[in-house]
Steps between C-alpha positions, in 0.01 A plus 500: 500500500508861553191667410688876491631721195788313375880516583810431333467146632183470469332291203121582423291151450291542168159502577521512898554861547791365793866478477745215546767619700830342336709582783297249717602142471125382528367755248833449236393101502145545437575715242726360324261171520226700402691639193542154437155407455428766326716392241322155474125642546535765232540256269132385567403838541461831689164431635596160669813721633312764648276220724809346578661813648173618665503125683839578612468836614228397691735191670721771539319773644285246765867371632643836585171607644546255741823604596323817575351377811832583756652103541551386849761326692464141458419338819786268479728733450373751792173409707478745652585777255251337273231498765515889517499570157201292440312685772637829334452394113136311546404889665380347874697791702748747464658642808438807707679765653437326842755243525397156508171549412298444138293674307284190358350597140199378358623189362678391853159612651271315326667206587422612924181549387420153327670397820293702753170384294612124506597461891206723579243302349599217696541667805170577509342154437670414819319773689819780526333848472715772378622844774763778500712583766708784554842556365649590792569358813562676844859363678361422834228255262800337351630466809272309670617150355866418561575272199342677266650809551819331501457351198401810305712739682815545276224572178285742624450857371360773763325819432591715766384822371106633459526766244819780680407369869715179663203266611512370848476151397706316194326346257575212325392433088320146529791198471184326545214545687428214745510796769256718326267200475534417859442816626186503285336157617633558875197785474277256270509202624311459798306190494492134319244615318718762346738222330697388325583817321653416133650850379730574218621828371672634177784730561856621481766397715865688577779293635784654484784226281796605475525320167234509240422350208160570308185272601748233703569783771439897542457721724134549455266192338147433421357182665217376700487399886267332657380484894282274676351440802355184678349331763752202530863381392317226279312796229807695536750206370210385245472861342860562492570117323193637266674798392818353436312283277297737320835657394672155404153462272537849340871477478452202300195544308535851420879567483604189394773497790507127676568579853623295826253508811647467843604712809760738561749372806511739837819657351276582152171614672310853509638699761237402790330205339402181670550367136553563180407303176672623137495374160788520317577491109793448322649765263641445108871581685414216816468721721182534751232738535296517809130522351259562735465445881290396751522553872325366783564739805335315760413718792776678517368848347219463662620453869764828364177745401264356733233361248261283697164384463213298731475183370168310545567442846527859611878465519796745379687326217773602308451475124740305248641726182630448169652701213566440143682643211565510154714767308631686187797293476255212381568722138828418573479191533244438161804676337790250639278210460388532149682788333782438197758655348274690277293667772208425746215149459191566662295210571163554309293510841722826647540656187332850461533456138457096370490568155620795215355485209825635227330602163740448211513734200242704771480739207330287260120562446312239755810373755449816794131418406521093538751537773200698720241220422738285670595676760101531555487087502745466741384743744156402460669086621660671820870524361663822602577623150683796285564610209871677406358737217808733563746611234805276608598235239388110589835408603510775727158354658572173525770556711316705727275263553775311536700700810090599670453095540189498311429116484315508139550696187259508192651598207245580187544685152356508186628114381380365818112731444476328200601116631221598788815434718747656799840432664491392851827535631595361873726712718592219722629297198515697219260219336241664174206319417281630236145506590153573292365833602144349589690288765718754636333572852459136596847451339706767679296380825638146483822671428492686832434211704773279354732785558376533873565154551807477310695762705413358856648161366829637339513679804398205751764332280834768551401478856498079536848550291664730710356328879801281630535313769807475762561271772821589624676916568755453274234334236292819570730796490658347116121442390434896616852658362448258164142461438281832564141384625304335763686261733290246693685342845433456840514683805536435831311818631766707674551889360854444558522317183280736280767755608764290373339393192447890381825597652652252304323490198214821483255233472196497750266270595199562262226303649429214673265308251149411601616174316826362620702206412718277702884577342669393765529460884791762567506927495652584164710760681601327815414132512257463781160334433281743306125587556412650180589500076547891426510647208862738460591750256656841409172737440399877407 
């Protein structure tokens, strides 16, 4: 329906003020069904005609508006094409004139920051206290541990220019900043007493990828890194299992992303690690996403920077490190997880937004006016509430709300006022209940949790459906070409068959669970007696 002054083809609609457009095939059938109708209901009269049409033009009207909001790829049909134009259509970035790095927007951002509050809070009931470093790090400082250089080498972005003047020294943008933080407690750290120090900063990284892909991997992310310091090998193992499990609990109970806990093999490990533990999630298209890491670096920084300490026996020791990390590309991840072909589903505990409150017929003496009261209520219950009083049509709105992944919608006009009623509609399932205004809050509360709980299980669920398990290579590279997802076999240690496994199939050893099961006596890849169940897959 055209709503411009007519054409030649173009048919006004009596009493709509629009236009059927006869030389569409969509508009010619509704009109001529229309016309139809009309026939019949004038019969009964004009007045029950006019209702009629204003129904239908509303049916209409509410259908096209929600062709207005831009349709993406279906995920079957192109993962990752519909991955970026969900993070382009539900307005979390948009990118920059720097190549292969974002500009997040307010609605990607307020995600990071539900993020940041979440992980921070429980950092700090487990004693971390919050520092910034510098962003850049001298070369000889990078130098100074083998590995890690190494491992960071091909990434890293140098400054080697102070203003017009060549400086003496390159320096590096932070990677990461294990050698900052050494530096740092080498002058600190001087006696037991001093320890253990449990750090964590909030920063930008630059590594420099040579492909990028927004959230899952650019050249510059947000994340948080942690550094500590002990007295013995025993704290520094317990605090670095403790973080990896305060990120399995938020992953979980936050993002509603089930995870796997284990440790990465020597092949896997941060670049100058004694050892590193991961958890790893499954995405919507089976393939893994590293999550979050924890590393236990032993003494080995420490014997590299020189940080020692007098224990209580007046003797030098060396002190025992760890690091930990989480990252931006945990937005990617709530996207691949959860999201549908109509956009992005925020679980209710991320979400900046868990609830819009769409007033129908918003021009009608009393809705704008009910619809605050409500808004009020839920705000005043702890829900992170809203209310879409713009212009746009409710079609239009609803799928907004629809492609931003808010989890609940509450629809309310002048029928429901007067039935002391709303429309709670679920984004995870599209379900509407009606509920009685005085019960809203407690309602849409309820609502929230179920919907929490909900998506971990349908996710928990994908991820049991899509976790095979192969006990011979030929069994293994079908199940990996055939069936995209986890792959559970065993392993009989040696790197050489890693390197054949990804060689052969791009699939790498994900972790090697905290929880293993006996599938058989023999290496997957090359027959000898295994050691260890891994878990293999292709991954971001």
């Amino acid at each position: 329906i055209r709503v411009v002054p007519p054409d030649k083809h173009l048919v006004p609609f009596w009493g709509s003020g629009a236009y059927f457009d006869l030389e569409s095939p969509g508009d010619r059938e509704m009109y001529s069904r229309i016309q139809l109708t009309k026939n019949h209901l004038t019969k009964s009269g004009t007045e029950r005609f006019r209702e009629y049409v204003r129904t239908k033009m509303e049916e209409i009207k509410m259908a096209k508006d929600k062709k207005m909001v831009e349709a993406i790829t279906s995920m079957e049909e192109d993962f990752a094409q519909w991955y970026t134009d969900v993070v382009k259509k539900a307005d979390l970035i948009d990118y920059t004139s720097v190549k292969g790095c974002m500009a997040i927007k307010p609605a990607g951002y307020a995600i990071w920051e539900n993020i940041q509050h979440e992980l921070d809070r429980r950092f700090k009931e487990t004693g971390v206290e919050n520092v910034y470093m510098p962003m850049l790090i001298p070369e000889s400082l990078l130098q100074k541990e083998k590995d890690h250089v190494e491992g960071f080498a091909p990434e890293v972005a140098w400054v080697t220019h102070g203003g017009l003047e060549p400086l003496q020294e390159r320096l590096c943008i932070r990677p990461t900043s294990e050698t900052l933080f050494c530096d740092f407690y080498a002058k600190e750290i001087q006696s037991h007493r001093d320890l253990p120090k449990v750090y964590n900063q909030w920063c930008s990284v630059m590594r420099w990828e040579k492909t990028t892909r927004p959230f899952l991997r650019s050249r510059e992310f947000l994340w948080q890194e942690g550094h500590t310091a002990h007295a013995t090998a025993e704290e520094a193992e317990e605090r670095t299992i403790q973080m990896l499990n305060l990120y399995a609990d938020f992953c979980e109970q936050v993002l509603a992303i089930p995870v796997i806990k284990g440790r990465k093999t020597d092949k896997e490990k941060f670049a100058g690690a004694e050892a590193t533990y991961t958890i790893e999630s499954l995405m919507h298209d089976g393939k893994a996403l590293q999550s979050g890491t924890s590393h236990n670096f032993g003494d080995g920084f420490a014997k590299a920077f020189g940080i020692q300490y007098t224990d209580k026996e007046n003797k030098l020791q060396y002190v025992h490190q760890t690091s930990w990390g989480m990252t931006t590309r945990m937005i990617g991840a709530l996207i691949m997880v959860h999201g549908d072909d109509s956009g992005l589903k925020l679980p209710p505990r991320i979400a900046p937004v868990q609830a819009v409150i769409i007033p129908i017929q918003q021009r009608k003496e009393g809705v704008l006016e009910k619809a605050a009261e409500l808004e009020a209520a839920l705000k005043a219950a702890g829900i992170r509430v809203k209310t879409d009083a713009t212009d746009k049509s409710p079609g239009f709105k609803f799928a907004e709300q629809e492609m931003r992944g808010i989890p609940v919608r509450i629809e309310c006009g002048p029928k429901d006022i007067e039935a002391n009623q709303a429309v709670v509609a679920r984004r995870d399932t599209g379900e509407k209940i009606v509920v009685a205004l005085p019960e809203l809050a407690e309602k849409v509360t309820e609502i929230l949790n179920t919907i929490q709980n909900d998506m971990l299980e349908r996710a928990r669920t994908h991820r049991d459906a899509h976790t095979y398990t192969a006990t011979t290579y030929e069994e293994f590279v079908k199940t990996i070409n055939e069936k995209p997802g986890f792959i559970k076999a065993m392993w009989c240690g040696d790197q050489a068959c890693e390197d054949k496994i990804k060689e052969d199939t791009a699939a790498t050893s994900r972790c090697i669970p905290f929880n293993q099961e006996h599938l058989a006596d023999t290496c997957v890849c090359c027959g000898k007696p295994a050691t260890k169940m891994v878990y293999w897959g292709r991954a971001y």
